[in-house]
C-alpha positions in Angstrom: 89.5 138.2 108.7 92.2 136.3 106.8 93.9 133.3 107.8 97.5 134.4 108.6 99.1 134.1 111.6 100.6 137.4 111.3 97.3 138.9 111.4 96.6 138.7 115.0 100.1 140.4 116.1 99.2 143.0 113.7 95.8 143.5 115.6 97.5 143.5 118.7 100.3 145.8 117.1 97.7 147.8 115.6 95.9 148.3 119.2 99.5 149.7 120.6 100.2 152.2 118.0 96.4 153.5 118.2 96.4 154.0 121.8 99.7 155.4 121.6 98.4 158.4 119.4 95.4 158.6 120.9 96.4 158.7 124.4 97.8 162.0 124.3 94.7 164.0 121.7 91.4 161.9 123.6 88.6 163.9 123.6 87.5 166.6 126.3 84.0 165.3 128.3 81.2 166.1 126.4 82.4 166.6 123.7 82.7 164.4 120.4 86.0 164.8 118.9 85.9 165.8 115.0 82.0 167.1 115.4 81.7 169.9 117.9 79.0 170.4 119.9 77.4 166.9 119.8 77.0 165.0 123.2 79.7 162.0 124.0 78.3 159.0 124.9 80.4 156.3 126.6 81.1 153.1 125.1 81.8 150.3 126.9 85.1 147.7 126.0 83.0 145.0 123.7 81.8 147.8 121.5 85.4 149.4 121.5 86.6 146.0 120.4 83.9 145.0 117.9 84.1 148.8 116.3 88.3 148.1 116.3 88.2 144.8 115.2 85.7 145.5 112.3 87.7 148.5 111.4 90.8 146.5 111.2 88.9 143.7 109.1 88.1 146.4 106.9 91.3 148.6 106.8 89.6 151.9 108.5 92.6 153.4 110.4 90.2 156.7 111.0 87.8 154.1 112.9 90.3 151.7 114.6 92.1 155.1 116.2 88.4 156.3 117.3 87.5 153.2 119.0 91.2 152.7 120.6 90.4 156.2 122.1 87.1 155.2 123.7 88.7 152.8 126.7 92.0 151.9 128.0 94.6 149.8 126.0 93.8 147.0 128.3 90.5 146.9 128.4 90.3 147.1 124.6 92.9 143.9 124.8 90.9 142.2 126.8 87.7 143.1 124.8 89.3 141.6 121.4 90.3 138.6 123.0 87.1 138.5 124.1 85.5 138.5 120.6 87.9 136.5 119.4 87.2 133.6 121.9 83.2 133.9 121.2 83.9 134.4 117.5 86.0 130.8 117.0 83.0 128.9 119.5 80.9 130.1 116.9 82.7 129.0 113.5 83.2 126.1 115.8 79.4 125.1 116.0 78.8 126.2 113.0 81.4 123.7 111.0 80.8 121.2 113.8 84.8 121.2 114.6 86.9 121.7 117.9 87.3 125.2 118.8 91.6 124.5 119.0 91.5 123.0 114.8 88.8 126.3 114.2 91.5 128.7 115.6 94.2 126.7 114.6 92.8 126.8 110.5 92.2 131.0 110.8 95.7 131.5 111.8 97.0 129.1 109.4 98.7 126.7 111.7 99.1 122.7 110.8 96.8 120.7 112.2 97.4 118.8 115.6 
């Protein structure tokens, strides 16, 4: 993920506008949408948000729309703040730094 600060209201913004055109197309039960005849399987909100946040990382609209589909806009919220809160405790322990200057540095923010 870069280090702007813009990139986390993009996610967020991101999030919105997949929902938004998803909400209305989601999928019928049981089926997969895009690959008839296949079985859907639920996913819960921390796979929604690693498969949307890894999408976004990587620029897959196709992917990020899927996985906004699979739970509600909330719930996808609250799984990407989720993984954003485990991801910086890692980088944290892992560069031996505060978890505020980790998050702080990835958004590009001065330091306190």
């Amino acid at each position: 993920m870069a280090t702007s600060g813009g990139n986390v209201v993009t996610l967020f913004g991101r999030i919105r506008e997949a929902w938004g055109r998803f909400s209305a197309g989601r999928r019928t039960e049981g089926k997969t949408e895009g690959r008839p005849g296949r079985e859907a399987r639920s996913h819960n909100l921390f796979e929604a948000a690693a498969t949307y946040v890894s999408a976004c990382a990587e620029d897959d609209q196709e992917r990020m729309d899927e996985a906004a589909g699979w739970v509600s806009p909330e719930a996808l919220s609250f799984g990407v703040n989720e993984l954003a809160c485990r991801a910086v405790i890692a980088l944290a322990r892992e560069r031996d730094e505060s978890p505020q200057d980790v998050a702080r540095v990835l958004l590009g923010l001065p330091a306190v």
